[in-house]
N, C-alpha and C positions, 0 to 999 in steps of 0.2 A: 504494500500500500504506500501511496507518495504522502504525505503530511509535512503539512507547513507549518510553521512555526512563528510567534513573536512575543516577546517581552519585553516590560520593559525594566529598570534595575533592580524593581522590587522582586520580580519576577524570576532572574536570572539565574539564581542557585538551583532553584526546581526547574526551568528547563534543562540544565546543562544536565541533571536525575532524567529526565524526560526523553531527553535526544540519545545519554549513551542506552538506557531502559531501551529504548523504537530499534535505535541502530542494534544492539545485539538479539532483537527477534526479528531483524533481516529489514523493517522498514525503509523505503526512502525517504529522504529528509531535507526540508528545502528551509532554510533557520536564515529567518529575516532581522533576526539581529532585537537585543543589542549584546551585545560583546562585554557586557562586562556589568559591576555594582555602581557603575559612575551615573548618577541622575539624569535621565533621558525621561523626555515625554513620551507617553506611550501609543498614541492614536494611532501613528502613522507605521509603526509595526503590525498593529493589529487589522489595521486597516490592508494593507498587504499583503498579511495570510490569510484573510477572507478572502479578497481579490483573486488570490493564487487559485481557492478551490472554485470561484463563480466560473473563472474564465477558464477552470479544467486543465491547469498546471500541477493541482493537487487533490487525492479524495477527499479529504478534509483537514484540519486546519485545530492547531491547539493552542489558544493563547493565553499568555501569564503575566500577572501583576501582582501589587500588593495584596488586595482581597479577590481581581478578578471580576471587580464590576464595572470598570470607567472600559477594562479589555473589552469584557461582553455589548456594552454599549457602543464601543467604536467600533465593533467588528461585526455589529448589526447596521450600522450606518450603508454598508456597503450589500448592492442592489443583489440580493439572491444568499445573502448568507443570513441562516438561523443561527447565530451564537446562543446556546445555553452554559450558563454560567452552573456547574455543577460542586455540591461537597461532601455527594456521598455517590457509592454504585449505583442505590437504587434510584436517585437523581439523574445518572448518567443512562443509564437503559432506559428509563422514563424520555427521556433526551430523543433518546436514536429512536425508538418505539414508536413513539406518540406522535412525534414534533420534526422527526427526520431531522435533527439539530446538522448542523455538517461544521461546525465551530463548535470547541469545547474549550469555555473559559477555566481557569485554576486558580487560586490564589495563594502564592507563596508562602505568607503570612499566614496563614487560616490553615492548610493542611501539611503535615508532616509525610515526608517523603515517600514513605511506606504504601498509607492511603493513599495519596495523589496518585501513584502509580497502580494502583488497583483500579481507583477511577476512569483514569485513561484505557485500562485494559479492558474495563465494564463499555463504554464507550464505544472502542474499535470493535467490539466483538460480538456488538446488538444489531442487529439489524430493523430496519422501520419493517413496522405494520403493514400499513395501507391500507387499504378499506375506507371506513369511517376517517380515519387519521389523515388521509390523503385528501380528500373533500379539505379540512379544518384545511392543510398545508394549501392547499389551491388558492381557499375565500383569505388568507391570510396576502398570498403573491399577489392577490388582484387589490389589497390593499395598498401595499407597497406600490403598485404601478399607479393606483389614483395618488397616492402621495405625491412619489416623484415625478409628475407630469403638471402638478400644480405648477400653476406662473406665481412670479413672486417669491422664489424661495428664497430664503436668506443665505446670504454667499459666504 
C-alpha cells in the first residue's frame, strides 16, 4: 500500500514510530515532511498528504500533530479527503467502515506509541462497508461540491 505522510513538530517523534512500523510491513511511503522537532506550521503538510491520496499518488494518507485536530481539519480542507481524526481501534474501523475515512489523523501528545500503532494497523486493515455507508459518503461529496463552487469564498 503507498501512504502519505505529514506532521508537523509536534507530530514528528510518532511519525518517525509510524514510517519505520509501515516501512518494515513492506509499505510504500511518500513523508511530506517535517524533518525534525523545530516548530513548523502544520496545514501545509497535511494539506499535501491529502492531496497525495485525492489525486491517486497514495491509498491513503496519515497525519500527525500535537492532538491531531488542526491535522484533521487541514487535511479535510482538501476537495475529496475524509480525515478522521482517531484515538482508539475501535474509532479507526468505525473510520474505514462507516465513513471510508482515506486520512487518519494521530496525535502525538495524546497516544503512546504502542497504541498509535495499533491504531494505524486497525485502520489499514478495515475495509469500508458500502451499502447504506456509501449513500451517507455520496450526500456528504455533493456537499462539499455545493460548498466549493460557492462564489465569494474567502481567499
Amino acid at each position: 500500500m503507498r501512504i502519505a505522510l505529514g506532521a508537523d513538530h509536534a507530530g514528528y517523534v510518532l511519525k518517525t514510530a509510524v514510517i519505520e512500523h509501515l516501512a518494515d510491513s513492506g509499505h510504500e511511503l511518500i513523508d511530506f515532511g517535517t524533518d525534525s522537532e523545530q516548530s513548523v506550521d502544520y496545514p501545509v503538510f497535511c494539506a499535501d498528504a491529502a492531496r497525495a491520496v485525492v489525486h491517486g499518488r497514495a491509498d491513503c494518507a496519515i497525519v500527525l500533530g500535537g492532538s491531531g485536530q488542526g491535522e484533521q481539519i487541514a487535511a479535510n480542507k482538501v476537495h475529496g479527503a475524509r480525515a478522521a481524526l482517531c484515538q482508539s481501534e475501535f474509532m479507526a474501523r468505525l473510520a474505514r467502515r462507516h465513513n471510508d475515512a482515506n486520512v487518519l489523523a494521530l496525535g502525538g501528545r495524546v497516544l503512546g506509541e504502542p497504541f498509535a500503532l495499533a491504531i494505524v494497523d486497525a485502520f489499514l486493515s478495515t475495509e469500508f462497508e458500502g451499502g447504506r455507508h456509501a449513500r451517507r459518503i455520496h450526500q456528504i461529496a455533493r456537499i462539499e461540491l455545493e460548498e466549493c463552487s460557492r462564489e465569494g469564498l474567502p481567499s
